[in-house]
C-alpha positions in Angstrom: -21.2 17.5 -17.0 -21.7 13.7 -16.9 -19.5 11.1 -17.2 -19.0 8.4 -19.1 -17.1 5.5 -16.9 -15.4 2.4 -17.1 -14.9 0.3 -14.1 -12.8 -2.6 -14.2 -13.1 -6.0 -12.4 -15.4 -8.3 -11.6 -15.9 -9.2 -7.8 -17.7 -7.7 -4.7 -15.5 -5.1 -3.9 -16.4 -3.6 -7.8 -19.8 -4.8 -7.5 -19.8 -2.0 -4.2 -18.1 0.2 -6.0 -20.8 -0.2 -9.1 -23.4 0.4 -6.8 -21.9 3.2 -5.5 -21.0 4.9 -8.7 -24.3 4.4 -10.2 -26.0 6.9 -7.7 -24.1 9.7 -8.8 -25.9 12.6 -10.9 -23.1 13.0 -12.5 -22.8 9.5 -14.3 -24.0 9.2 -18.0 -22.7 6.3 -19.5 -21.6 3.1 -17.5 -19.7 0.2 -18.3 -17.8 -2.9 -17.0 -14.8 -5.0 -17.9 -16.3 -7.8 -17.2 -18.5 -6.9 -14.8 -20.4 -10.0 -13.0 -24.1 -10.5 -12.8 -24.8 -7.9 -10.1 -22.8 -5.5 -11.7 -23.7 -5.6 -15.0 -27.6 -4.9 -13.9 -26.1 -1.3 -13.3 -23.6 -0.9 -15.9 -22.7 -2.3 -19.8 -20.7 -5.7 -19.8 -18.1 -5.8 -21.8 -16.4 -9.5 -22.0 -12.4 -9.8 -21.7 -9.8 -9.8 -19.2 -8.3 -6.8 -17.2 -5.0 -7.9 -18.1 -5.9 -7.3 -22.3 -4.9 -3.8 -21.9 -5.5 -3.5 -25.8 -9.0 -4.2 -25.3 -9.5 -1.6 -22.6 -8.2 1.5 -24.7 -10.4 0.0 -27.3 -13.2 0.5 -25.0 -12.4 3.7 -23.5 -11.9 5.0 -27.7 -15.1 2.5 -28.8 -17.2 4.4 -26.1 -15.9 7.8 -25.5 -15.1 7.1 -21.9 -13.6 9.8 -19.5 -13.6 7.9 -16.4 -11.7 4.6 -15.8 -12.0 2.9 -12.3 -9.8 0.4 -11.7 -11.0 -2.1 -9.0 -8.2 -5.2 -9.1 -4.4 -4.5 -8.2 -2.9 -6.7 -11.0 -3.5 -4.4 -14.1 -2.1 -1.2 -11.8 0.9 -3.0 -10.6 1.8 -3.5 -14.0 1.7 -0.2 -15.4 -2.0 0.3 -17.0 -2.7 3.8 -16.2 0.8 4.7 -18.0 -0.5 2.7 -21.0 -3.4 4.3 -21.5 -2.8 7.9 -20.8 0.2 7.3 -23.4 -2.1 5.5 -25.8 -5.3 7.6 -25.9 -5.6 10.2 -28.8 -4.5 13.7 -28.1 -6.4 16.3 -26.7 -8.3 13.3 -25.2 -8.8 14.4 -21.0 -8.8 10.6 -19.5 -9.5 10.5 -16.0 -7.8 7.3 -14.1 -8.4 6.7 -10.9 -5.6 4.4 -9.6 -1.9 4.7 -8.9 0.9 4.5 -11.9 3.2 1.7 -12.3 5.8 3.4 -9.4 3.2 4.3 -7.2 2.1 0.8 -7.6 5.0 -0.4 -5.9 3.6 -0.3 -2.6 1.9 -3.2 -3.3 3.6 -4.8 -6.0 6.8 -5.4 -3.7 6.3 -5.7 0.1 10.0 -4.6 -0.2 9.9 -1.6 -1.6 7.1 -0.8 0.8 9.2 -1.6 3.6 12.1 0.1 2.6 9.4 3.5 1.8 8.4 3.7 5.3 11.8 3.3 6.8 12.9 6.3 4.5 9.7 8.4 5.9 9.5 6.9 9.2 6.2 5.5 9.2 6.2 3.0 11.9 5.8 -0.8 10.9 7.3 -4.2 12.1 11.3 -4.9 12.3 12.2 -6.7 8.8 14.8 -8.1 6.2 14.4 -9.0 3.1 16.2 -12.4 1.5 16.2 -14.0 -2.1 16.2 -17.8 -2.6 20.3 -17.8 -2.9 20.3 -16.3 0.9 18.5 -19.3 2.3 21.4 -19.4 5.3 20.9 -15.9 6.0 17.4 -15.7 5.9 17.1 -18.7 8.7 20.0 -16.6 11.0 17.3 -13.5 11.1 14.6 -16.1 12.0 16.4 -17.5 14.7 17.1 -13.8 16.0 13.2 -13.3 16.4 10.7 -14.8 18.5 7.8 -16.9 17.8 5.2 -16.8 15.6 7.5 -16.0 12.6 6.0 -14.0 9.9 7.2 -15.1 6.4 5.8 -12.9 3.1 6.5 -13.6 -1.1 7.6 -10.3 -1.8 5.5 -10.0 -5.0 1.4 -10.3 -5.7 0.0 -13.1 -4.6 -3.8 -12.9 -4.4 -4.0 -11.9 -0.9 -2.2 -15.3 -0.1 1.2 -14.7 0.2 1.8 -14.3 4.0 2.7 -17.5 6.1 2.5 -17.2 9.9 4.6 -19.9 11.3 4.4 -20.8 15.1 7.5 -23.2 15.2 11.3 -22.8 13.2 10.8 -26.0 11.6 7.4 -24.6 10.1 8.9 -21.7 9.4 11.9 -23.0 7.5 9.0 -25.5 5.7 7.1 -21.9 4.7 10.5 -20.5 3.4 11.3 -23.6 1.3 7.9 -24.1 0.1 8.1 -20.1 -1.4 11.5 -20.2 -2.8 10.8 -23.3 -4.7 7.5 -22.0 -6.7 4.6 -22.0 -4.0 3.4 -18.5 -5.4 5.4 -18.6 -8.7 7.3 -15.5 -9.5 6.2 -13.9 -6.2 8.1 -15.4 -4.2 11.5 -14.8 -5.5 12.5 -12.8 -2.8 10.7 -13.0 0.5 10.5 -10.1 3.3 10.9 -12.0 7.0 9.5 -9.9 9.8 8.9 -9.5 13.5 5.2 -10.6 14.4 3.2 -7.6 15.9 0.6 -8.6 18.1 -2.7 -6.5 18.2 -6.1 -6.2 16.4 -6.4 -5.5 12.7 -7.7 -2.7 10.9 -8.2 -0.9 7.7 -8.0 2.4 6.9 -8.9 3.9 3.5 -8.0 7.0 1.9 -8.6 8.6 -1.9 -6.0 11.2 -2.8 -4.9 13.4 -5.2 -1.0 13.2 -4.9 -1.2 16.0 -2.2 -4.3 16.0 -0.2 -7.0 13.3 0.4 -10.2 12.3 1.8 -10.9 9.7 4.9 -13.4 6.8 3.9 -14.5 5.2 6.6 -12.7 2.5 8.7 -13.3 -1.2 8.6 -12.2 -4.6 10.1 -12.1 -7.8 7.8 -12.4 -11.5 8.6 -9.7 -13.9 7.4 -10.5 -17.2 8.6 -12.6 -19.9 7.2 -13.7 -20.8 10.7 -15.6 -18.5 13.6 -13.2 -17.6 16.2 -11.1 -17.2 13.4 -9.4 -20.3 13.2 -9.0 -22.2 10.3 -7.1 -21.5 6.8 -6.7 -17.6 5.0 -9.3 -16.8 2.9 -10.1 -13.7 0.4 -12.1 -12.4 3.4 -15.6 -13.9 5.2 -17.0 -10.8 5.7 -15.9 -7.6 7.3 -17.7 -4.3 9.6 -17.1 -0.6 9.7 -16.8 1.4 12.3 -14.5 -0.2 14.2 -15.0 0.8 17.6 -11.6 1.1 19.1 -10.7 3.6 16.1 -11.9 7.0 17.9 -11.0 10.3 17.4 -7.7 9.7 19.3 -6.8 6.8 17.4 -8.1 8.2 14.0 -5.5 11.3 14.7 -2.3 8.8 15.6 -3.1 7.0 12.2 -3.6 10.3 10.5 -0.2 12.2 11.7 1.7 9.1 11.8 1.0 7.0 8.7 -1.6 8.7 6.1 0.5 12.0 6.2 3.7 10.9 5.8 2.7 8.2 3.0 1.1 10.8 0.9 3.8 13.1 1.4 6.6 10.6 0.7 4.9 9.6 -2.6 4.9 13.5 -3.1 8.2 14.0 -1.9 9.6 10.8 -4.3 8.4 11.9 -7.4 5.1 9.5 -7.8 2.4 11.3 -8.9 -0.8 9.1 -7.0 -3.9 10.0 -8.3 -6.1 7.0 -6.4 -7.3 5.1 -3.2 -4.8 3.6 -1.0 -5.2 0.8 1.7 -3.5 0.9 4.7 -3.5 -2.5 6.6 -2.6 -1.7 10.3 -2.1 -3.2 13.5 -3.4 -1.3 16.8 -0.8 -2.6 19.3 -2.3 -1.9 22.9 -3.6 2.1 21.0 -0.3 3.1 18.6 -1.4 1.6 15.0 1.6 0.1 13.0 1.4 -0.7 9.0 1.4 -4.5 8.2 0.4 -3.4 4.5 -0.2 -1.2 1.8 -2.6 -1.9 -1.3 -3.2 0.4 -3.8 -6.8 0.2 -4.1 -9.8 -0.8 -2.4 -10.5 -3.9 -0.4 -12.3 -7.0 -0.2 -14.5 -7.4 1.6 -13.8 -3.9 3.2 -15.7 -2.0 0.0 -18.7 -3.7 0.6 -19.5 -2.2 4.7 -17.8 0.9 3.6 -19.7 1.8 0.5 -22.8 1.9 2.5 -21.4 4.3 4.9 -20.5 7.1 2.2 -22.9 9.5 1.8 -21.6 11.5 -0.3 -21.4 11.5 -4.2 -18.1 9.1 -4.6 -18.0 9.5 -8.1 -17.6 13.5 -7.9 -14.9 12.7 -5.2 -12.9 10.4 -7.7 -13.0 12.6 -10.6 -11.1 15.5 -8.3 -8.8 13.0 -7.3 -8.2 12.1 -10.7 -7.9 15.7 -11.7 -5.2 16.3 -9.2 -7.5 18.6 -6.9 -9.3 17.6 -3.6 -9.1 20.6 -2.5 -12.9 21.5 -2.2 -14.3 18.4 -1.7 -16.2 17.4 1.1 -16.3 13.0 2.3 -19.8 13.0 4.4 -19.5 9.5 6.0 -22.8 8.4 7.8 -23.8 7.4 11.0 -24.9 4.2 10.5 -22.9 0.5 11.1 -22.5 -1.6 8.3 -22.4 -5.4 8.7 -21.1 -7.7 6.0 -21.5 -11.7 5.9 -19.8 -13.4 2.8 -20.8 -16.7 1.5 -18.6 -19.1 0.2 -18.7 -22.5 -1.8 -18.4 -25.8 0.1 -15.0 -26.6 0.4 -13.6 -23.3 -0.1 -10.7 -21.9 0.2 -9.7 -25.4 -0.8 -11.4 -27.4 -4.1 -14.8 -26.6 -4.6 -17.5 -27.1 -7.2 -18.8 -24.4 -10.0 -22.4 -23.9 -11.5 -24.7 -24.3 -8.3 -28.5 -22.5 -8.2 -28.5 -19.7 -6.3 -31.8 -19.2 -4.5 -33.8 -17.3 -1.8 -32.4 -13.4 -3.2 -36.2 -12.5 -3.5 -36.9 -12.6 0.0 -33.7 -10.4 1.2 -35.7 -7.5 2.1 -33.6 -4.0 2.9 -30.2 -6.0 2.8 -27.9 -5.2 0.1 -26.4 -8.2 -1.9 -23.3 -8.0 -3.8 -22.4 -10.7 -6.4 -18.1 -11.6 -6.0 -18.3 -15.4 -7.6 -21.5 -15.7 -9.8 -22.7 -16.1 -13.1 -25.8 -16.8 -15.6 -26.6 -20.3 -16.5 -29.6 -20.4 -18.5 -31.3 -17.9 -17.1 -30.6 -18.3 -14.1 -27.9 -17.0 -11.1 -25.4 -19.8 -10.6 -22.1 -19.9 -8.5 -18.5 -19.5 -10.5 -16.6 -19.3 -7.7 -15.5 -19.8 -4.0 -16.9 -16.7 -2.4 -20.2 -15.7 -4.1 -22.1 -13.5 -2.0 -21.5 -10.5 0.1 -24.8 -9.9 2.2 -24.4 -6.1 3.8 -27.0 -4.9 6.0 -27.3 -0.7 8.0 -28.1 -0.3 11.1 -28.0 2.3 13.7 -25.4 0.5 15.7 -23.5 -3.3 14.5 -25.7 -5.2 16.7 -28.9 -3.9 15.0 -26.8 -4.6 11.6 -25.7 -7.6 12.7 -28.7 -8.8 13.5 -30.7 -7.9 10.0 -28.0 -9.8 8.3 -28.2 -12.9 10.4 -31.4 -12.7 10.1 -31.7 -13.4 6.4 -28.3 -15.2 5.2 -29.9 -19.1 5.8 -32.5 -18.2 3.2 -29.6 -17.5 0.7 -28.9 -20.9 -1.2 -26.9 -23.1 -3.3 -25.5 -26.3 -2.9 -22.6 -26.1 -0.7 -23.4 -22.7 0.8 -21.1 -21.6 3.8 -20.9 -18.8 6.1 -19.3 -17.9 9.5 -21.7 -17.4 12.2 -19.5 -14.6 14.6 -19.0 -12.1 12.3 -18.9 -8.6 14.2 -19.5 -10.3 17.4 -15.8 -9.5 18.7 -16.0 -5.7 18.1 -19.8 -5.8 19.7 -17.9 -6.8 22.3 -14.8 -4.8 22.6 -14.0 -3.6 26.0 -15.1 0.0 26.7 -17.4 0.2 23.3 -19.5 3.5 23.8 
């Protein structure tokens, strides 16, 4: 059977994921809503928003889809797979891949997520939660914790709403700045919690509500600056494997976190049909969850897509149909290296509608388009990151090195990249 699929969004992570899907046998008709340069070379623009949920069950009906991928957390969060299974005609089989509105949760409310794990013991950081009217309260449990002070809006923000205060008066600064409109409704209540010191990492699983399959693992880079210093940013690029996640590790994460989160969604009721992103901390070799998200990442998807080798469209249409059971995640060899570049002046102010040149002479590496656009013909940027440059190779320095290789020739006006990308896990004591 083939099938016809809609993917929502319109960034690098869904460009990956486009790429991905398109190599499947099983694929007949492909579409995007809206899609983005890159993707729409493998799949059907259609224009609109991912929040005009209206529009989307007109394009599933319009175009007889069975498949709908959805890449972005917003339109989950707020309850699109329950509006379109309840909206499509009857007798209709719609396959969604992506949590419902309570699964969504997890991400939606970094409270409910904390209070989840505490009900399944899943281990994370010491926490309370406080709402703008328990400003006295809230500054009580900072004083009880030591420096740096970790202060997060409770609700989406766009991967911005965690401040990491080194001082109280910063910290109190952070709080005031959130209760009084920083990230808008977000950040009417915040969750205050006890800084874990380690190495990030990101694990990724698809499941069925039961079961699920392991994607491979990968490490992102925040920072605007190498050395990682500097403001937060959507992500400057990102490598998988990560070499301190070995077998050992792999197995602590597995038993102690993946098991019990699919099990407590089980156990509660939610039935999660979709990926799910577990943002840990490995302090000194025992991981700890600093975050759930309910689907992919960015600019995780675009060194892990590479690394699948099996058909990931076949995987999410069991997933979707509530049975994992005989499937089979083949994850390659290979290291995957992934350099984002940005717009001058990013994550701050930065200009729109710049020339991209030099994607002619990229060779073997695989570009994804996040912030791009046609102007007259040609590739232009539309917005602060605009390329994801990924490069295999049969170990990170060798991928490392192909992408490095090629990412000065990539231009625009403005252009911006970090230089150490991968470098600290090329170096990680005791890499095999």
């Amino acid at each position: 059977m083939k099938y016809n699929v809609l993917l929502l969004g319109s960034g690098g992570r869904e460009h990956a994921l486009a790429w991905k899907i398109s190599k499947s046998p099983l694929l007949g008709n492909f579409y995007a809503l809206p899609g983005n340069p890159g993707i729409n070379s493998l799949a059907r623009g259609v224009e609109g928003s991912v929040g005009d949920f209206n529009l989307i069950l007109e394009t599933v009906e319009k175009n007889d889809i069975d498949v709908v991928v959805c890449g972005p957390e917003d339109p989950l969060v707020e309850g699109l797979k329950d509006f379109l299974l309840q909206s499509v005609k009857p007798g209709k089989e719609l396959l969604f891949v992506g949590p419902g509105k309570d699964g969504a949760r997890l991400e939606g409310s970094k409270d409910f997520a904390k209070e989840f794990m505490a009900r399944h013991g899943i281990p994370t950081a010491a926490y309370r939660t406080f709402t703008a009217g328990q400003k006295d309260e809230a500054m009580e449990f900072l004083r009880s914790l030591r420096p740096p002070y970790v202060i997060k809006a409770d609700g989406l923000a766009a991967g911005k709403g965690v401040v990491i205060s080194p001082d109280m008066a910063e910290a109190e600064s952070a709080l005031d700045s959130i209760f009084g409109g920083r990230f808008g409704k977000a950040g009417a209540k915040v969750v205050i919690e006890e800084y874990l010191d380690g190495v990030e990492v990101s694990y990724f699983v698809l499941t069925d509500g039961h079961g699920w399959l392991l994607l491979p693992e990968a490490k992102d880079y925040k920072r605007i600056w190498d050395g990682d210093k500097g403001p937060n940013t959507g992500g400057m690029g990102s490598v998988s494997p990560v070499p301190f996640c070995d077998k050992e590790f792999t197995e602590k994460v597995t038993e102690r976190i993946i098991r019990p989160t699919v099990l407590g969604l089980e156990s509660e009721g939610m039935d999660y049909r979709g990926f799910i992103f577990f943002g840990l901390m490995n302090c000194g070799g025992d991981p700890y969850v600093i975050e759930y998200n309910v689907r992919m990442g960015d600019p995780e998807t675009e060194s892990v897509m590479p690394r699948i080798g099996s058909d990931l469209l076949q995987h999410m249409v069991a997933a979707a149909r509530g049975n994992l059971s005989g499937e089979r995640m083949e994850i390659l060899p290979e290291s995957a290296v992934t350099c984002i570049i940005v717009s001058g002046g990013y994550p701050g102010k930065y200009g729109k509608g710049y020339p991209i040149s030099g994607l002619e002479n990229i060779g073997d590496i695989t570009v994804f388009n996040a912030g791009t656009a046609v102007k007259d013909g040609s590739l232009v940027t539309s917005g602060g990151r605009v390329l994801a440059l990924t490069a295999l190779g049969d170990s990170l320095e060798s991928a490392r090195g192909k992408v490095y290789s090629k990412v000065d020739g990539v231009r625009f006006e403005g252009a911006f990249h970090r230089s150490d990308i991968a470098l600290d896990m090329i170096r990680w004591p005791g890499r095999k």
